[in-house]
C-alpha positions as CSV (number, residue, x, y, z in Angstrom):
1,X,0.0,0.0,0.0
2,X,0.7,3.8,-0.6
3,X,0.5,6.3,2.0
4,X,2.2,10.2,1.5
5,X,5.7,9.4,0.2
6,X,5.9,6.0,1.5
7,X,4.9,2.4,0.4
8,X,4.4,0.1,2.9
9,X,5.1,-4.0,2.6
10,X,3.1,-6.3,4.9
11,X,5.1,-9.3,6.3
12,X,3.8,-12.6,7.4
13,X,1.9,-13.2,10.6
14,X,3.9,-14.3,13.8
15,X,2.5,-16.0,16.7
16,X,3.7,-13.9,20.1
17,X,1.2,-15.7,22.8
18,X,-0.4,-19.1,22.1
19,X,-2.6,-19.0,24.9
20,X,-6.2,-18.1,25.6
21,X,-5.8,-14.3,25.2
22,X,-9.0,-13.0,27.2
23,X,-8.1,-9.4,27.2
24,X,-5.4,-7.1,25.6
25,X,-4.3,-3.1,25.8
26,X,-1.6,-1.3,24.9
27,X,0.5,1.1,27.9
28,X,0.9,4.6,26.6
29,X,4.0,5.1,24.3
30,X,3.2,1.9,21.9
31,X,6.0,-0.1,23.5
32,X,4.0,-2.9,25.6
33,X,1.4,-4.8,25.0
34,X,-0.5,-6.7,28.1
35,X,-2.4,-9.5,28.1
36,X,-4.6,-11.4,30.5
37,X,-4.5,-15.3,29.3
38,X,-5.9,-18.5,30.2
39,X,-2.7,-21.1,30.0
40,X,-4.6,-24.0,28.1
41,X,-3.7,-27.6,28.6
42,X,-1.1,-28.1,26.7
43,X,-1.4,-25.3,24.5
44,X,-2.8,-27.5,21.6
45,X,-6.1,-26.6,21.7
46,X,-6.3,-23.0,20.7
47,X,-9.3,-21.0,22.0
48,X,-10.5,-22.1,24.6
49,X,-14.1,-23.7,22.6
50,X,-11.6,-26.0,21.1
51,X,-10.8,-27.3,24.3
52,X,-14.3,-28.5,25.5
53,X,-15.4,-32.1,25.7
54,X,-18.8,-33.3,26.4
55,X,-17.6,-33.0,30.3
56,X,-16.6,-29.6,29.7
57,X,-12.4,-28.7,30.1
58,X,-10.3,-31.4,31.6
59,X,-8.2,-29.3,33.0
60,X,-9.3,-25.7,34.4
61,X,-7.1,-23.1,33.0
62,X,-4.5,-21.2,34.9
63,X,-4.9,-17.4,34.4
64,X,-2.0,-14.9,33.5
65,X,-0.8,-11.9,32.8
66,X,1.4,-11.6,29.7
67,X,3.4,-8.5,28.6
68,X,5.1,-8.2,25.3
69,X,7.8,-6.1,25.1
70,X,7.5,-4.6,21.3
71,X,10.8,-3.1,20.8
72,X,12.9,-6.1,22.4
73,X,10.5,-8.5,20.8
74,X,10.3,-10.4,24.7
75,X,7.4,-11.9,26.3
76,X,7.5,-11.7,29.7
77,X,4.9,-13.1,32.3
78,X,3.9,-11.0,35.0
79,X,5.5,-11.9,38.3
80,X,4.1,-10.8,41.8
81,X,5.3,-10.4,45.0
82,X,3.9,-12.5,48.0
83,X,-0.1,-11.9,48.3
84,X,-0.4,-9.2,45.9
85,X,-2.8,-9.5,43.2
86,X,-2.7,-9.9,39.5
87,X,-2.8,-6.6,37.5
88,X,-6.9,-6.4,36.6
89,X,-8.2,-5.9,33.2
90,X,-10.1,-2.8,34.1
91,X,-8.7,-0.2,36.5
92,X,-5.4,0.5,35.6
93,X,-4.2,4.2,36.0
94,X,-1.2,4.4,33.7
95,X,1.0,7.1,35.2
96,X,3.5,9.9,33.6
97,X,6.5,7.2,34.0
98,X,6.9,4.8,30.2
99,X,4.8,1.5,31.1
100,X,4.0,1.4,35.0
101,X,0.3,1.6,35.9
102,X,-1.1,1.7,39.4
103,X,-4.4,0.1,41.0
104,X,-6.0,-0.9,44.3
105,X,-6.2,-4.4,45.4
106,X,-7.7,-6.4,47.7
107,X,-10.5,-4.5,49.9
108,X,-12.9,-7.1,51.8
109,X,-13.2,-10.8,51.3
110,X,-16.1,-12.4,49.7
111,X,-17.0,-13.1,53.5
112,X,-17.2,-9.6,54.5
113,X,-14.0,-9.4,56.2
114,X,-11.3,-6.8,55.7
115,X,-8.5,-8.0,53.3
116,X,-4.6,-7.5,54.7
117,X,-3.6,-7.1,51.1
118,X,-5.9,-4.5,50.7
119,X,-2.6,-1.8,49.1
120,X,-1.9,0.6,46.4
121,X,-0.1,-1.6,43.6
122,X,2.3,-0.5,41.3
123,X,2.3,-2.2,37.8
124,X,5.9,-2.6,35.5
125,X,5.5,-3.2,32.0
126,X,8.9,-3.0,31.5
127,X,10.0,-6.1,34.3
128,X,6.6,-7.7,34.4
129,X,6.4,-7.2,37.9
130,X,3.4,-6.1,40.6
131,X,4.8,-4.9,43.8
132,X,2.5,-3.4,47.0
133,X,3.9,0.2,47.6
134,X,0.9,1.6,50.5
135,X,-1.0,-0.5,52.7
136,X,-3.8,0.9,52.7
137,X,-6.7,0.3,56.0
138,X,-10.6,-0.5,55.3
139,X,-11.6,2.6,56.3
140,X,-10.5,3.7,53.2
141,X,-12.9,2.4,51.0
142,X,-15.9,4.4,50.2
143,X,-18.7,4.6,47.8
144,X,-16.2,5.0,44.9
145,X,-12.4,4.9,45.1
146,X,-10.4,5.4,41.9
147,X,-6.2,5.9,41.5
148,X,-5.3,9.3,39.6
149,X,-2.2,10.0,38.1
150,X,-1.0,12.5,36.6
151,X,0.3,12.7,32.8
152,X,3.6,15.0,33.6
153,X,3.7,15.3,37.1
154,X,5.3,12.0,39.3
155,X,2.3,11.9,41.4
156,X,0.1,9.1,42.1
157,X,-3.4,10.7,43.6
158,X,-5.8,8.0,45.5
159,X,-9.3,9.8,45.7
160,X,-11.9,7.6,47.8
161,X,-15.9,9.2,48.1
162,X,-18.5,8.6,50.3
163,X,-22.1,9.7,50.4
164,X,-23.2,11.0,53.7
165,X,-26.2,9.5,55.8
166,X,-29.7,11.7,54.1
167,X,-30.9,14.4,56.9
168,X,-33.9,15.3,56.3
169,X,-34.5,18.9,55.2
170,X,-31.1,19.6,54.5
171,X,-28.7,18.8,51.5
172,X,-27.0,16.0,51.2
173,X,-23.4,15.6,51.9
174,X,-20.1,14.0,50.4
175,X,-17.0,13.8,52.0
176,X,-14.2,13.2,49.7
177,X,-10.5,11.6,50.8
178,X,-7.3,12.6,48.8
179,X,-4.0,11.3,49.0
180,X,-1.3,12.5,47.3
181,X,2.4,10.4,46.9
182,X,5.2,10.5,45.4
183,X,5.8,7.5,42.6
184,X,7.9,5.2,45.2
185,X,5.3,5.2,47.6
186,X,6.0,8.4,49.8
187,X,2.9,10.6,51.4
188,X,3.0,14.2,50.0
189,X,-0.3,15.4,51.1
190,X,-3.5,13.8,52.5
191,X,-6.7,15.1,52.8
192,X,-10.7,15.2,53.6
193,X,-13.0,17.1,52.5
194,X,-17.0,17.2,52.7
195,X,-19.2,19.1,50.6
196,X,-22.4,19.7,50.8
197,X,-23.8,18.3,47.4
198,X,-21.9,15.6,45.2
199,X,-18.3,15.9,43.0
200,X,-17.1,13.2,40.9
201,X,-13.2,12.9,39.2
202,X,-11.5,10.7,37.2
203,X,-8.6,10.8,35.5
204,X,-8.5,14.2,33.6
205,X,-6.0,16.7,34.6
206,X,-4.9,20.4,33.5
207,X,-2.7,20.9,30.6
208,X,-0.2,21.2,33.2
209,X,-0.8,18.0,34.9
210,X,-1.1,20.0,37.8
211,X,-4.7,19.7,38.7
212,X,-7.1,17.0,38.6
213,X,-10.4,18.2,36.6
214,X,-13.4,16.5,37.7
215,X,-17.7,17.8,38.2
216,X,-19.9,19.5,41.7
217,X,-23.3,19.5,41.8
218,X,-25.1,21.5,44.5
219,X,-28.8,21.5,44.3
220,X,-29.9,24.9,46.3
221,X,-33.4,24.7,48.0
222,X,-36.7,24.9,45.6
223,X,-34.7,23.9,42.6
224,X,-35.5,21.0,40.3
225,X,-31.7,20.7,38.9
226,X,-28.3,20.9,40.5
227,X,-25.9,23.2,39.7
228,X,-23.0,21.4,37.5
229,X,-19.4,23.6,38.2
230,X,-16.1,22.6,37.3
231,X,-14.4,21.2,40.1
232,X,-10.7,21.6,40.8
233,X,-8.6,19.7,43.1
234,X,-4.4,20.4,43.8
235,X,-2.5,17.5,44.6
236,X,-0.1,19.7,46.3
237,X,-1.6,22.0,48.6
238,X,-4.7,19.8,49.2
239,X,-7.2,22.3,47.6
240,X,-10.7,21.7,46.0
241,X,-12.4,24.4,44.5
242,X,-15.2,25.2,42.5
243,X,-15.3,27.3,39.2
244,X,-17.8,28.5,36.5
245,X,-14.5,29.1,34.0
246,X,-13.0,26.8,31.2
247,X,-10.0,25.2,32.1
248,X,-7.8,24.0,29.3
249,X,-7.5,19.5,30.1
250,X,-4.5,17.5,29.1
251,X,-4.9,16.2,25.5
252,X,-2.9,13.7,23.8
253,X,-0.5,14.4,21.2
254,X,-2.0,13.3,17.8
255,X,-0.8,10.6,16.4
256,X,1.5,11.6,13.2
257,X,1.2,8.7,11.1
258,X,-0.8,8.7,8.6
259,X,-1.8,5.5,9.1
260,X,-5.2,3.4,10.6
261,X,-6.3,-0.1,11.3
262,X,-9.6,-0.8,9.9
263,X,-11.9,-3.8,10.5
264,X,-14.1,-4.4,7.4
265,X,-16.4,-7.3,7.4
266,X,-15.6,-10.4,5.1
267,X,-19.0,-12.8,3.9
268,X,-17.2,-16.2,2.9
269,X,-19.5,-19.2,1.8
270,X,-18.1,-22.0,3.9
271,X,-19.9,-25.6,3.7
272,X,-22.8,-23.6,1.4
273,X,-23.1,-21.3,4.8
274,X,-22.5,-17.4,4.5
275,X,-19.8,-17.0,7.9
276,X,-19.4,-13.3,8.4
277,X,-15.8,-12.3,9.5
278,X,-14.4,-8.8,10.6
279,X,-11.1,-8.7,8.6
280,X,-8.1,-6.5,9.8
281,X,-6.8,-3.7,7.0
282,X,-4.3,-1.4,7.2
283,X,-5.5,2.1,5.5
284,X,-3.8,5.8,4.4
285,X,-5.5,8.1,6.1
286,X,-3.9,10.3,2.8
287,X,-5.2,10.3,-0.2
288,X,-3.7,7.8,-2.1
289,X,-3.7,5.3,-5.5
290,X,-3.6,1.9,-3.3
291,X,-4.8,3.1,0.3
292,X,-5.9,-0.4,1.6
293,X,-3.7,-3.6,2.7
294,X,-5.0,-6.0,4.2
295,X,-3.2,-7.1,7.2
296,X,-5.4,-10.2,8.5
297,X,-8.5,-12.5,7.6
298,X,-9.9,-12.7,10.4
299,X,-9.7,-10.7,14.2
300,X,-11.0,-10.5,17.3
301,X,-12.0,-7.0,17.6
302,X,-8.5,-6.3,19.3
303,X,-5.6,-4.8,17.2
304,X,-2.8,-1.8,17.8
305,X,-0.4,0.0,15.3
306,X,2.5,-0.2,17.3
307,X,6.0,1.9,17.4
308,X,6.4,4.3,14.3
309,X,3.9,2.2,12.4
310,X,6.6,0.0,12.1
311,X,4.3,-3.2,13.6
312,X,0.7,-4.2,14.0
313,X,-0.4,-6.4,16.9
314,X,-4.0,-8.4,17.0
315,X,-5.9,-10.9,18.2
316,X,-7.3,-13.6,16.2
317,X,-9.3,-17.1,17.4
318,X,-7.2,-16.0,21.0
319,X,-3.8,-15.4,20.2
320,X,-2.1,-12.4,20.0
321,X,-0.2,-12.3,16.4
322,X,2.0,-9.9,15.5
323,X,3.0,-8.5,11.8
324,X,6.1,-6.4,10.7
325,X,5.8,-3.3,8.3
326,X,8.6,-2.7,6.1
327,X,8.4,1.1,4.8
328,X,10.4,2.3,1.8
329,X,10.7,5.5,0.4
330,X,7.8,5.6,-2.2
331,X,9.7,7.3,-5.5
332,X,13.1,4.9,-4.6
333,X,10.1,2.1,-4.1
334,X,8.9,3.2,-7.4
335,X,12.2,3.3,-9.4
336,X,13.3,-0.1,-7.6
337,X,9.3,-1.6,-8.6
338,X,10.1,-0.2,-12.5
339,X,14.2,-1.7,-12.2
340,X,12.6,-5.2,-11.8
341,X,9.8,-4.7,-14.7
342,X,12.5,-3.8,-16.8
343,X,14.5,-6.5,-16.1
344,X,11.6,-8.9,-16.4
345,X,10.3,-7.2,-19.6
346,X,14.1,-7.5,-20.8
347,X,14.3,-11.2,-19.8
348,X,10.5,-11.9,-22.1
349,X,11.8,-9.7,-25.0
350,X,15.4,-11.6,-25.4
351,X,13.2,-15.1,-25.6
352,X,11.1,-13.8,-28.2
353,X,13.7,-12.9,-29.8
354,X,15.8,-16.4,-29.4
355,X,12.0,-17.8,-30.5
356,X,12.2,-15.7,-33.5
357,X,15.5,-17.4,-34.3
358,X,14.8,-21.1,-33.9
359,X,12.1,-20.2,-36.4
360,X,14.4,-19.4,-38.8
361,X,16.0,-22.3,-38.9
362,X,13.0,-24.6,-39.4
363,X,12.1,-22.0,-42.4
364,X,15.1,-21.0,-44.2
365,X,16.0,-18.2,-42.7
366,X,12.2,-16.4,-43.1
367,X,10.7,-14.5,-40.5
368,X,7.6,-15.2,-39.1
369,X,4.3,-13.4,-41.1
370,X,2.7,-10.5,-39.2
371,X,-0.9,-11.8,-40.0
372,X,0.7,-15.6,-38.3
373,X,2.3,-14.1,-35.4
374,X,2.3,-15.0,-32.6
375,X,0.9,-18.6,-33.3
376,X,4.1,-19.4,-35.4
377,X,6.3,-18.9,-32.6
378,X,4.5,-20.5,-30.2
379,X,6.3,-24.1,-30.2
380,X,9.3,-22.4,-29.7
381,X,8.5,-20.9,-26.4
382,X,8.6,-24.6,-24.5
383,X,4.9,-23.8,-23.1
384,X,5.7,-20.4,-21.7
385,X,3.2,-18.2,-23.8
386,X,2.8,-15.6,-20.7
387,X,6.5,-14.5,-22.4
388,X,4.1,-12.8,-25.3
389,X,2.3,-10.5,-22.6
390,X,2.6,-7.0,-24.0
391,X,5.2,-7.8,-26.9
392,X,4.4,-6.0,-30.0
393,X,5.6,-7.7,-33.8
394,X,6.4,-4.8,-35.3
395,X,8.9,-7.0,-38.4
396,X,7.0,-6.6,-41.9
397,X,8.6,-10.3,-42.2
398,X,11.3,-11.6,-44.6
399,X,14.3,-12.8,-45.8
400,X,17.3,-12.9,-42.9
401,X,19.8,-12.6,-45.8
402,X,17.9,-9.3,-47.1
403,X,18.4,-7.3,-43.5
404,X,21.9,-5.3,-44.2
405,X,22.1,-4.7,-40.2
406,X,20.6,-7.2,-37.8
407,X,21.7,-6.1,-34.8
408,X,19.7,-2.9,-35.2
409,X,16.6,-4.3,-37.2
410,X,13.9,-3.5,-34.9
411,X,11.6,-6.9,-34.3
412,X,9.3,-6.0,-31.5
413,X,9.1,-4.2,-28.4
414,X,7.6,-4.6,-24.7
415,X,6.0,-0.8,-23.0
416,X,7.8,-0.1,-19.9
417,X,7.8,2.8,-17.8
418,X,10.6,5.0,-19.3
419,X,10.8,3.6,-22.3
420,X,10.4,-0.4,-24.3
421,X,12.6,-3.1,-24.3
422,X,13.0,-3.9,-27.7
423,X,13.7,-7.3,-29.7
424,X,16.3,-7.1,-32.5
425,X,16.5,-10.0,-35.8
426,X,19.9,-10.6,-34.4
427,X,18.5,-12.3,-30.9
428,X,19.3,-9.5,-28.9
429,X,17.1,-7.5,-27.3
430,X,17.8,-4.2,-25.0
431,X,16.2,-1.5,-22.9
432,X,15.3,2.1,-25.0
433,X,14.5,5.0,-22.8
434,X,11.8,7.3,-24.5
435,X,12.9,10.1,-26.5
């Protein structure tokens, strides 16, 4: 495919993870990709309906966590220390530092009872590790607890709410607890706050990464709708307030490929049965003469265009494939693409040409007839008649004996871009660039 000044070559797939592959994501920066698997018995059955019986699994899977490092091409499986938990699929705050997310774990036990290894975790793409960095207590938890960090600052903010007993005639309160460390684990700032009304965050932040950007509501008395405020909270000097005005949130940079992954649906006819599939495409997001490559058959709704486009990653029937992208300069593509047509053109025109020759000895030294060409040259092309694609007999026909200079006695000619590679009654043939 063509995209801006590049063409782009799509390799073969390769296999990274042959496991049940449940869930996948990519950590900010393109560089890992995580996987939570289900380690199949044996790893011969592929997904995981391949590996039922009438009695169901006979073996129940093991769960992991898989990370593949994209740059060193290294699959690691995540390792934990003593009681923590397993990175979860959902609620992973990636932080400001390249691949390390942190979440909560642990909490109560499905009994009821507080959990020891209830702790702030802190997630390492890069080592496949999960180590406990705060213990946290039970009183902790609230309504809604969330982690927060911020996309320039090394802060890691853990924000827990709590709705306050209803008193009659009066608003409702929430009191809010903040905690602000450092990325090894240190307290910076902690604090409480109750408001009378309702806030909610998540992770949005200031163009700065200074502030976290999150929503009040505060319902006065005889109204029928709250009033929605931007609320404001510093990390650093344990602040929350409350403002009317537009404050400018942290966007990503665009991405400055010009590349996309597209799914377009496939209808095969398998066993006289219309199957639809969601096929996997690369596309220019330029305008461009071939803008589409397909890059799989068949996906499972999971796929990333990793590093500099220089890789895609998917999922297909559970495993986690990966294919390479080879980019070349699209004029030096374009002159190296015409090169090899040449040569190939060259190649067909010098075998007509050695064609035209055997001819002339089965008929004394006459050239074949315009009106009989090429069926009188056929035989002599041992089967090969793709070598007449695109030549042109241009020879009136003749005597060999009556041409004064065969070596420059045009036969025929093959269109290339430049120019023709031309046939001559001597057997040779050679390239002519146009005029």
């Amino acid at each position: 495919m063509v995209s801006g000044k590049d063409a782009y070559f799509v390799a073969p797939p390769r296999m990274i993870i042959d496991d049940l592959v449940n869930f996948a994501t990519m950590a900010p920066g393109n560089r890992y990709v995580v996987c939570w698997c289900s380690e199949l018995p044996g790893k011969k059955f592929g997904p995981l309906f391949e590996a039922m019986t009438d009695k169901g699994l006979k073996e129940v899977p093991k769960q992991s966590v898989q990370v593949w490092d994209v740059t060193n091409d290294h699959l690691m499986k995540v390792r934990q220390e003593a009681g923590a938990p397993a990175p979860p699929p959902a609620g992973l705050t990636w932080s400001s530092q390249p691949g390390t997310a942190y979440f909560i774990g642990g909490g109560t036990t499905a009994a009821g009872q507080p959990n020891t290894d209830f702790a702030l975790y802190r997630f390492s793409a890069s080592d496949a590790t999960v180590r406990r960095i705060v213990n946290l207590d039970s009183s902790w938890q609230g309504d809604f607890s969330d982690v927060l960090c911020s996309p320039t600052q090394p802060w890691v903010v853990l924000y827990s709410v709590s709705m306050e007993p209803p008193v009659p005639g009066q608003p409702r309160e929430t009191r809010a607890k903040f905690r602000t460390y450092d990325v090894q684990g240190k307290l910076l700032k902690q604090t409480e706050i109750k408001v009378k009304g309702s806030f909610a965050f998540s992770n949005n932040w200031s163009k700065d990464g200074k502030y976290v950007l999150g929503k009040s509501y505060r319902r006065q008395e005889g109204q029928d709708r709250a009033n929605v405020k931007l609320a404001v909270f510093s990390p650093t000097d344990g602040t929350l307030n409350e403002t009317g005005e537009d404050i400018q949130p942290y966007t990503v940079e665009p991405d400055p490929t010009t590349l996309e992954l597209v799914a377009r649906p496939l209808d095969p006819v398998v066993d006289k049965i219309k199957v639809r599939l969601e096929s996997l495409w690369l596309h220019s997001k330029t305008e461009s003469e071939q803008p589409w490559c397909m890059v799989a058959a068949e996906y499972d709704d999971t796929a990333f265009l990793l590093p500099n486009a220089s890789t895609v990653a998917y999922v297909a029937k559970g495993r986690l494939y990966s294919v390479e992208l080879a980019k070349a300069d699209l004029k030096l593509f374009e002159a190296a693409r015409d090169a090899a047509a040449r040569t190939a053109a060259l190649s067909r025109a010098k075998q007509v040409a050695l064609a035209v020759m055997l001819y002339l000895t089965d008929h004394d030294d006459n050239f074949p007839d315009p009106s009989g060409f090429p069926g009188s040259i056929q035989q002599y092309l041992g089967g090969n008649e793709s070598l007449l694609d695109g030549f042109v007999y241009t020879f009136a026909g003749g005597n060999a004996n009556s041409i004064a200079s065969p070596a420059t006695t045009e036969l025929g000619y093959i269109t290339v871009s430049g120019g023709r590679c031309v046939a001559y009654s001597d057997g040779h043939a050679k390239y002519v660039p146009d005029p």
